[in-house]
N, C-alpha and C positions, 0 to 999 in steps of 0.2 A: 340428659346432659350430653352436648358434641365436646367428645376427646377433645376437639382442636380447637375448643374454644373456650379461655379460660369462662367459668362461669361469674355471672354479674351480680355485686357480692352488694350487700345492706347490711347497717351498723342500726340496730336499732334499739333504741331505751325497752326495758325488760319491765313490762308492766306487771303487777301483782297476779292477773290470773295467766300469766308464763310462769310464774313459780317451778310450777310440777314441772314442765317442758324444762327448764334451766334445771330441774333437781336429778333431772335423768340424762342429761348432758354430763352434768359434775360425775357421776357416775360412771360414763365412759374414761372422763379424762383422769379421775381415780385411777381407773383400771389401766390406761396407757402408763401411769405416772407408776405404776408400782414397779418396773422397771429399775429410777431409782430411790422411791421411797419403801420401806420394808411394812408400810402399813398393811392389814390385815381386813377383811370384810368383818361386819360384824354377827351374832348367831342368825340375823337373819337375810342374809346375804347382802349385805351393803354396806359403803363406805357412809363414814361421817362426814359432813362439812356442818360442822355446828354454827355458824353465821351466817349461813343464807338468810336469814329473816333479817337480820340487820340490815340488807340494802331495798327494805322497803320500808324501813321502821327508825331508822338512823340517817340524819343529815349529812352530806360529805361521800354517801357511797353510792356507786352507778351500778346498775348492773343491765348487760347490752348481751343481746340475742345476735348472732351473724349468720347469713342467711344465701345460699349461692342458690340464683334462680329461681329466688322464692322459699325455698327449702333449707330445714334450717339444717346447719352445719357448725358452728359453735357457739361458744359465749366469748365473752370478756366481763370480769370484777374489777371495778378499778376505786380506788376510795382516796379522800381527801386527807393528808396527814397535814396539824397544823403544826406549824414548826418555831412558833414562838410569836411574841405579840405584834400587834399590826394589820392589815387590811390583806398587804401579799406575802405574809409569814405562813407560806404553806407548801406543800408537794403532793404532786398527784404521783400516787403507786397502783401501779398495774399487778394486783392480787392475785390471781387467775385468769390463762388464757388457756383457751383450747380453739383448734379448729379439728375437725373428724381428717382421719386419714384418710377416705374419699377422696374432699376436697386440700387434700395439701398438693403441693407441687402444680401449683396454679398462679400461685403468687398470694393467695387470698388473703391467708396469715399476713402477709406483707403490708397489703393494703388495708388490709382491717385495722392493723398496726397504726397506719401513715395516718390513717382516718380520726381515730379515736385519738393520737396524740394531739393530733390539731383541733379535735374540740374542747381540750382544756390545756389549753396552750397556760407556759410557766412553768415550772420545773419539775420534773419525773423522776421518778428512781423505781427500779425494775432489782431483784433482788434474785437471781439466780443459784439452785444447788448442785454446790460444787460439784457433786456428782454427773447431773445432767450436761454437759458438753454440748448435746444437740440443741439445746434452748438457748447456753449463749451463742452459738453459731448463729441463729438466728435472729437474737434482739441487736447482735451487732449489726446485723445486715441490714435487720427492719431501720434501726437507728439511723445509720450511715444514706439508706436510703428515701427517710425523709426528710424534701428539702429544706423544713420548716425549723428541722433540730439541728442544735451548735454544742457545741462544748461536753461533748460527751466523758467521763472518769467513768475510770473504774475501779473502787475505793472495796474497801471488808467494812462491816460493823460488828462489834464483839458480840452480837446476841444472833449473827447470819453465819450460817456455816458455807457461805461459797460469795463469789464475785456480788457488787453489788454496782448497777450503771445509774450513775447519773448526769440528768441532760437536760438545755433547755428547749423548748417549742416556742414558736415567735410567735406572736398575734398573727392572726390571719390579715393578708395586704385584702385592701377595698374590693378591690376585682376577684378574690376568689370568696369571698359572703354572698 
C-alpha cells in the first residue's frame, strides 16, 4: 500500500463462507474494544460474540466485509430494527464497526461509513458507549460528513449506557444509482 495514497476501499455483503474471516476480525475489534469494555477472553483465548450466526440465518441483518486494496481491513453489522406497524416502521442500527488500525487515518472508516448509510437509506441510530469518546468523535463526523444525512439527535435510551444518534439518509437522487 502507497503512504500517500489513501487506499481504495469496497463495502461488500459478507457471504456465509466469510464467516470464519468476519469471526477473526470480531476478534481484533474485541481486543481494541477492551479499552472500554472490561470483558474478558474466554478459557480458550477468545472473545464471544454470540449472534454472528444470526446475519446469515435471520432476516433484517447485513453483515459487510471492508476491504482497502483488495485486502481485507474490517467489517460492519448493521441489522433492521422494526419500530412499529407499517411498511416504513423501521431503523437501521449500525451493531458493530471496525476498521484495522492499519488502515484508519485514510478516511476509510469515513467512507465505508458514507457508503453503507446510503444503501439503506431511512432512519439510523448508532448507539455509542459512554465510555468510548473516540467513536463518538467519529460517528459525528462520519454523520456530518455524509451528504445524504439530515437531522441528526442525540438522545439516551434507559436500556444504553451512553449517547445514542439518530439521523436520517435520503434516497439516493437518479444520477448517483
Amino acid at each position: 500500500m502507497n503512504i500517500d495514497l489513501a487506499p481504495q476501499l469496497t463495502c461488500e455483503p459478507a457471504a456465509y463462507e466469510h464467516k470464519t474471516a468476519l469471526r477473526q476480525l470480531l476478534e481484533l475489534y474485541k481486543y481494541d474494544f477492551t479499552e472500554f469494555d472490561p470483558e474478558d477472553v474466554n478459557e480458550a483465548g477468545l472473545y464471544e460474540f454470540r449472534d454472528l450466526d444470526a446475519y446469515w440465518n435471520e432476516s433484517g441483518r447485513y453483515p459487510f466485509l471492508l476491504r482497502a486494496d483488495g485486502r481485507l481491513a474490517g467489517f460492519a453489522l448493521i441489522r433492521r430494527l422494526d419500530t412499529g406497524p407499517g411498511e416504513e416502521a423501521y431503523e437501521h442500527e449500525m451493531v458493530e464497526f471496525f476498521v484495522m488500525k492499519k488502515y484508519r487515518r485514510f478516511g476509510l472508516g469515513q467512507a465505508a461509513a458514507d457508503r453503507l448509510f446510503r444503501t439503506f437509506p431511512g432512519t439510523w441510530k448508532l448507539g455509542i458507549m459512554e465510555e468510548n469518546q473516540p467513536a463518538l468523535r467519529f460517528w459525528r463526523r462520519a454523520i456530518e460528513a455524509c451528504g445524504a444525512a439530515s437531522n441528526r439527535i442525540e438522545t439516551s435510551e434507559p436500556d444504553w449506557d451512553g449517547p445514542v444518534l439518530r439521523f436520517e439518509v435520503a434516497e439516493r437522487e437518479a444520477e448517483d444509482q
